[in-house]
C-alpha positions in Angstrom: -5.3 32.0 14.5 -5.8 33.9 11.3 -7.0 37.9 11.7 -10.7 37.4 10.5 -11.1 34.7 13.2 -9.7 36.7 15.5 -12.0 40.1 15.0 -15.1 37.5 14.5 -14.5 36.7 18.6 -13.8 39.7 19.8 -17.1 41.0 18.1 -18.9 37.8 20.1 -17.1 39.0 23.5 -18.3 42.8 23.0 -21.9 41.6 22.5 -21.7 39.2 25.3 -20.6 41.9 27.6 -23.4 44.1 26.3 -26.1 41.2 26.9 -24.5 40.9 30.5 -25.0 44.6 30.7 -28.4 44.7 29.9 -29.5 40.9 32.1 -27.8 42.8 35.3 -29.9 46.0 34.6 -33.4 44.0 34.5 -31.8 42.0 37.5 -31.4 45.4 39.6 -34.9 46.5 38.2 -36.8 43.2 39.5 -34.9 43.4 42.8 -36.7 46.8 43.3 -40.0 45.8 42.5 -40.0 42.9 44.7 -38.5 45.1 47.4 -41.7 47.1 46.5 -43.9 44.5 46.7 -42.5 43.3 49.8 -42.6 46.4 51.8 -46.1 46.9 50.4 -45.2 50.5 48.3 -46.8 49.1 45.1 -50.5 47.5 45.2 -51.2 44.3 43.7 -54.6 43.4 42.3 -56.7 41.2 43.5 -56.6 38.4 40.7 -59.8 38.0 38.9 -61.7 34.9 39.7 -63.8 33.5 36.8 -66.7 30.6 37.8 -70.0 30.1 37.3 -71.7 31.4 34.3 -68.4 33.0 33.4 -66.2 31.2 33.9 -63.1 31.3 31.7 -64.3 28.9 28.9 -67.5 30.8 28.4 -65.2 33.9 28.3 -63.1 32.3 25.6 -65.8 31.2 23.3 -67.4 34.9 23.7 -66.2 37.2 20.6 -63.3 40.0 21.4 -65.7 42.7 21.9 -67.7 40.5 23.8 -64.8 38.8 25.8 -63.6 42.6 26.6 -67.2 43.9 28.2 -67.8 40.5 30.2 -64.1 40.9 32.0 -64.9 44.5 32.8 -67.7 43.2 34.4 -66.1 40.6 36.0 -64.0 43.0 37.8 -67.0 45.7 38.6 -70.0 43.4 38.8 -72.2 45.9 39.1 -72.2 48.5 36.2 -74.0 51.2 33.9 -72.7 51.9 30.5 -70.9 54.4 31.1 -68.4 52.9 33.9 -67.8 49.7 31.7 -66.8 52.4 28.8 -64.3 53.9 30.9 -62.7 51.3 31.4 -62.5 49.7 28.3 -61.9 53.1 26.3 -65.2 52.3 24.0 -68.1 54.6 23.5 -71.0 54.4 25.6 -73.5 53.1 23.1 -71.6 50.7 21.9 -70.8 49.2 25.2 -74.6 49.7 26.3 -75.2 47.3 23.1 -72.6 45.0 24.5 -74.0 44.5 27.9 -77.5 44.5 26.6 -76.2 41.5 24.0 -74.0 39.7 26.9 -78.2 39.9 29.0 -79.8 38.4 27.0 -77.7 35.8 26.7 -78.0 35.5 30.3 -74.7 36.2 32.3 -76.2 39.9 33.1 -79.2 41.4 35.0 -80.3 44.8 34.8 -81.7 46.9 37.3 -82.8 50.7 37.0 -82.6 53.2 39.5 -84.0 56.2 38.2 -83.2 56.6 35.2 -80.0 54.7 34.8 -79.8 51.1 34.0 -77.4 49.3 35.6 -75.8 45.8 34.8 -75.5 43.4 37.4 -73.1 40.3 37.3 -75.7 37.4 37.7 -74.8 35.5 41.1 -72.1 32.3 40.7 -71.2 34.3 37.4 -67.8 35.6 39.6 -66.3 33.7 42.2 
């Protein structure tokens, strides 16, 4: 076996060990969050359902900005500007534009109570 071959696997065998390394690190790491999730120490989310008037096609034809305002409602379902913008990190006016935009084409109602206007999910449009 000449010298250059010889360096050439040892250099394999050292980044095999490190891979090893690293796969029983992320092994360890997994084990404690399912332990977590097993003995009920970290929350899970209820998974959002998506049926009726929107249901994940009409989400996926919907632009980004769109697509971004409709989930947030989807998860809220009822809403003023102001909660759906701190959640998704926008300003208020431009969410406000958003959920005005995503009612008239129908997936929202609003409703006021005093003087804010609130965005309701229309019924069927979450599961």
């Amino acid at each position: 076996m000449t010298e250059q071959r010889r360096r050439f696997e040892l250099l394999i065998l050292d980044e095999l060990r490190k891979m090893n390394e690293k796969l029983d690190r992320m092994i360890k790491i997994n084990e404690g969050i399912l332990r977590g999730l097993l003995e009920n120490r970290i929350p899970v989310e209820e998974p959002l359902k998506f049926e009726g008037a929107l249901d994940v096609m009409t989400l996926l034809t919907l632009p980004g900005n769109l697509r971004k305002t409709a989930m947030v409602m989807c998860k809220l379902t009822e809403a003023t500007a102001q909660d759906v913008a701190s959640e998704t990190g926008r300003k208020r006016a431009v969410e406000s534009a958003l959920l005005n935009e995503l009612a008239s084409m129908g997936y929202l109602a609003k409703k006021r109570q005093g003087r804010r206007m609130y965005f309701v999910l229309k019924e069927g449009a979450r599961g």
